[in-house]
C-alpha positions as CSV (number, residue, x, y, z in Angstrom):
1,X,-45.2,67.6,49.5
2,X,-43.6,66.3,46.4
3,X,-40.8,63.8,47.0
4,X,-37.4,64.0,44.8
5,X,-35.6,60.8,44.9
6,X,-31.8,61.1,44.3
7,X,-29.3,58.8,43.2
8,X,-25.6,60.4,44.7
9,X,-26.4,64.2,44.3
10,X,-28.6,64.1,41.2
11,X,-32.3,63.8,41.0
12,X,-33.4,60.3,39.5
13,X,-35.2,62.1,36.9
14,X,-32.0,63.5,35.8
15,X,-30.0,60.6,35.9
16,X,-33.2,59.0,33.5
17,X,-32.7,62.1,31.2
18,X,-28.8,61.9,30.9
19,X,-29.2,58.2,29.9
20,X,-31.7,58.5,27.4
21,X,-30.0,61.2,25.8
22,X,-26.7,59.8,26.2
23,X,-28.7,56.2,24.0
24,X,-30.2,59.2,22.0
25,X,-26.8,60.2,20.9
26,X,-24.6,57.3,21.0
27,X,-27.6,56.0,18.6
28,X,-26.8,59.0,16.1
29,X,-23.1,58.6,16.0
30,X,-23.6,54.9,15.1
31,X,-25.3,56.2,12.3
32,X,-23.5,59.1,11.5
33,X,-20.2,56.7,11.3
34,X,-21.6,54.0,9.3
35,X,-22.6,57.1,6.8
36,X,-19.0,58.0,6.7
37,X,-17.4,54.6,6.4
38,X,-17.5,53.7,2.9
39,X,-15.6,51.1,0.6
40,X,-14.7,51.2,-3.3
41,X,-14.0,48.7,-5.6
42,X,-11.0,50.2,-8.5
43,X,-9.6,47.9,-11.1
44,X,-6.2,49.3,-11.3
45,X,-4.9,46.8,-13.6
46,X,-6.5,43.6,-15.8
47,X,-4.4,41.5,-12.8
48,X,-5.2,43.8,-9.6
49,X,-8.3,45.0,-7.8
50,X,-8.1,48.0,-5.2
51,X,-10.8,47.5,-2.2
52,X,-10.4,51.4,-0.9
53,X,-11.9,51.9,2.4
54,X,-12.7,55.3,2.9
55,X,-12.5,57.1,6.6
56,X,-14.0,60.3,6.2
57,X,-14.0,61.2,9.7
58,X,-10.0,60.1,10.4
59,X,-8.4,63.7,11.3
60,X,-4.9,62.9,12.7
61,X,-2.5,60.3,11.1
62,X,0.0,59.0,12.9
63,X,-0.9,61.7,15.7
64,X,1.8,64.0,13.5
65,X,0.2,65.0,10.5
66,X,-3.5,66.3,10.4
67,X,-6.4,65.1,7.8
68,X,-9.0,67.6,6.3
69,X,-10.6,65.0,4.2
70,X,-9.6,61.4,5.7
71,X,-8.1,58.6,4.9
72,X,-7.9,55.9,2.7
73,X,-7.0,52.6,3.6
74,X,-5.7,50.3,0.9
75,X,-6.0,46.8,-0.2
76,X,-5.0,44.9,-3.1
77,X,-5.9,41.3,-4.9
78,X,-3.3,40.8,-7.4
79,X,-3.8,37.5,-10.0
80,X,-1.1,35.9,-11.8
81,X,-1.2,32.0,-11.8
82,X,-1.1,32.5,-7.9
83,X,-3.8,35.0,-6.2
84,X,-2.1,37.4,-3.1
85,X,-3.9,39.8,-1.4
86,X,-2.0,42.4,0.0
87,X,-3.1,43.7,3.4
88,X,-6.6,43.7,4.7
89,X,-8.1,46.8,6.3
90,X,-8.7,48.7,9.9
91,X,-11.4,46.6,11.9
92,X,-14.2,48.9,11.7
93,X,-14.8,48.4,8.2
94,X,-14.9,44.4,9.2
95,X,-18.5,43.8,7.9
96,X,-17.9,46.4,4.5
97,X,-14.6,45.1,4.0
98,X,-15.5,41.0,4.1
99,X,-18.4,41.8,1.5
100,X,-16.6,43.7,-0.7
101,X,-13.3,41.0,-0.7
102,X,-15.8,38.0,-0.8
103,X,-18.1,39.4,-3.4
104,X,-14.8,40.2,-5.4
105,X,-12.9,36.9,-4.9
106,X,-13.9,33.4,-3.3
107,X,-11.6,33.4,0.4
108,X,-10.6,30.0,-1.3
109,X,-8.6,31.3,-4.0
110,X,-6.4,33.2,-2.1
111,X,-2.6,31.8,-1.9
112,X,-1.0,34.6,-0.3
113,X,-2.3,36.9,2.4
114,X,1.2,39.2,2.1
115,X,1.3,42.0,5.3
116,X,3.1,45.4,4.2
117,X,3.4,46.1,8.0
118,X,1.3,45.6,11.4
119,X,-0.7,48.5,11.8
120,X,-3.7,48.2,12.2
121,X,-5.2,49.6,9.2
122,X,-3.2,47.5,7.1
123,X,-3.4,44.3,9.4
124,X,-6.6,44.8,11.3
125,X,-8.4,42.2,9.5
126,X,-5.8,39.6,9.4
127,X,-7.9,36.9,11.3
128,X,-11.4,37.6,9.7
129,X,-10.0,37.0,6.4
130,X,-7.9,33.6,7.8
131,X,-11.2,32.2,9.0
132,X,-12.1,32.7,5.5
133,X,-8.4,31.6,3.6
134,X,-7.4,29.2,5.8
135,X,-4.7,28.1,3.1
136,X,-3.4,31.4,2.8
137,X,0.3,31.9,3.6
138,X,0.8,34.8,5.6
139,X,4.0,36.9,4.2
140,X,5.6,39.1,6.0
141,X,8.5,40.5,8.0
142,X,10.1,38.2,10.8
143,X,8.4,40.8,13.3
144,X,5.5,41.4,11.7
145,X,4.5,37.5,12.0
146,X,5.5,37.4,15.7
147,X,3.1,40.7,15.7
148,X,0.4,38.9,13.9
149,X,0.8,35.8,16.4
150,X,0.1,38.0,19.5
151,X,-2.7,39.3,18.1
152,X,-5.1,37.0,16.3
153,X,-3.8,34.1,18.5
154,X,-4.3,30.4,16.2
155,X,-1.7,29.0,14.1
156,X,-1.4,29.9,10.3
157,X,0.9,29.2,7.3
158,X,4.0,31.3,7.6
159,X,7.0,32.7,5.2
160,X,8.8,35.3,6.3
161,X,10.2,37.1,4.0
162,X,13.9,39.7,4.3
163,X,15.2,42.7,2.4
164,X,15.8,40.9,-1.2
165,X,13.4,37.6,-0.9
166,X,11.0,37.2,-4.0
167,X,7.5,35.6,-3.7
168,X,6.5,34.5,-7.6
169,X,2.8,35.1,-8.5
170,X,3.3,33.5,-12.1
171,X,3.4,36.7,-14.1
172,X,3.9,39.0,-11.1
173,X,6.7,39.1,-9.0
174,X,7.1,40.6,-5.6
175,X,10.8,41.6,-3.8
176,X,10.7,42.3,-0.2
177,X,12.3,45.6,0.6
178,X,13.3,46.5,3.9
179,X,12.6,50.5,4.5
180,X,14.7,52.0,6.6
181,X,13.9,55.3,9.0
182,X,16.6,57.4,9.2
C-alpha cells in the first residue's frame, strides 16, 4: 500500500512541486525585470547630463492614465560653478542608477541634491545618494523636506525653497515655482 503524506489537504509531493515552480518562476521574473530595467546616459547640454532610467514594464501612471511603452524616469546633473543634481530615481533601479551617477560624477562634487517633488520615482533614491553626498543640500518644498525626513530618517542639509526663491549655480539659475492643481 503506498502511503500519501499530506500537509492541510494537499499531498506533500504537491506542496514540493508548487514551491519549486513557484522558485522556478520567481527566478525568471527576476530576470525578466532586470532585462527591462535599463538606464541611459544623454548629454542634453555642455552643462547638463540626463541619467534616463527606463521602465519598460510600467503600464499604469498615476493609476489614471495607461502606458504601452513605459516610462521614463528622469534625472539631471547640471554644472555651473556649483554642481545640483536634480532628483534621483525610483528604488528599483538603486544598483543601475548609483553606477551610472557615480561613474558620471564623483558623490563629492555634488552641492545641491534639489527634489522636484516626493514621489517616489523622482525621490526614491534620496538616501542612497546622501550616503554618498553627504554635503549636499537637499532643496525642496517645505513639505517635501518634512516628506523626505519621514522617510530616509538621519539628518541632512536643508533649504527650503517657495514659489519665487532662486538657488544660483554660477552660470545657471534656478526659480522655484509653485504648481498649482486646479
Amino acid at each position: 500500500m503506498k502511503r500519501i503524506y499530506r500537509v492541510g489537504n494537499r499531498p506533500l509531493h504537491t506542496l514540493i512541486t508548487l514551491k519549486l515552480l513557484n522558485s522556478v518562476i520567481r527566478k525568471a521574473l527576476t530576470e525578466r525585470v532586470q532585462r527591462r530595467l535599463t538606464v541611459e546616459k544623454v548629454e542634453i547640454a555642455s552643462d547638463t547630463t540626463a541619467i534616463r532610467c527606463l521602465d519598460w514594464d510600467r503600464d499604469r501612471f498615476d493609476i489614471e492614465f495607461g502606458l504601452k511603452n513605459g516610462t521614463t524616469y528622469n534625472s539631471f546633473i547640471i554644472r555651473g560653478e556649483k554642481t545640483a543634481l536634480v532628483d534621483t530615481s525610483h528604488e528599483k533601479f538603486r544598483q543601475q542608477y548609483m553606477d551610472t551617477l557615480t561613474g558620471e560624477i564623483d558623490p563629492k562634487e555634488i552641492d545641491y541634491l534639489i527634489i522636484s517633488h516626493t514621489e517616489p520615482d523622482h525621490s526614491g533614491l534620496v538616501k542612497d545618494v546622501l550616503a554618498l553626498a553627504p554635503q549636499a543640500i537637499v532643496v525642496g518644498a517645505k513639505v517635501a523636506i518634512q516628506f523626505l525626513e519621514n522617510l530616509i530618517h538621519q539628518p541632512f542639509e536643508r533649504l527650503v525653497v517657495k514659489n519665487g526663491d532662486k538657488l544660483d549655480l554660477g552660470k545657471i539659475l534656478f526659480s522655484a515655482t509653485t504648481a498649482k492643481l486646479r
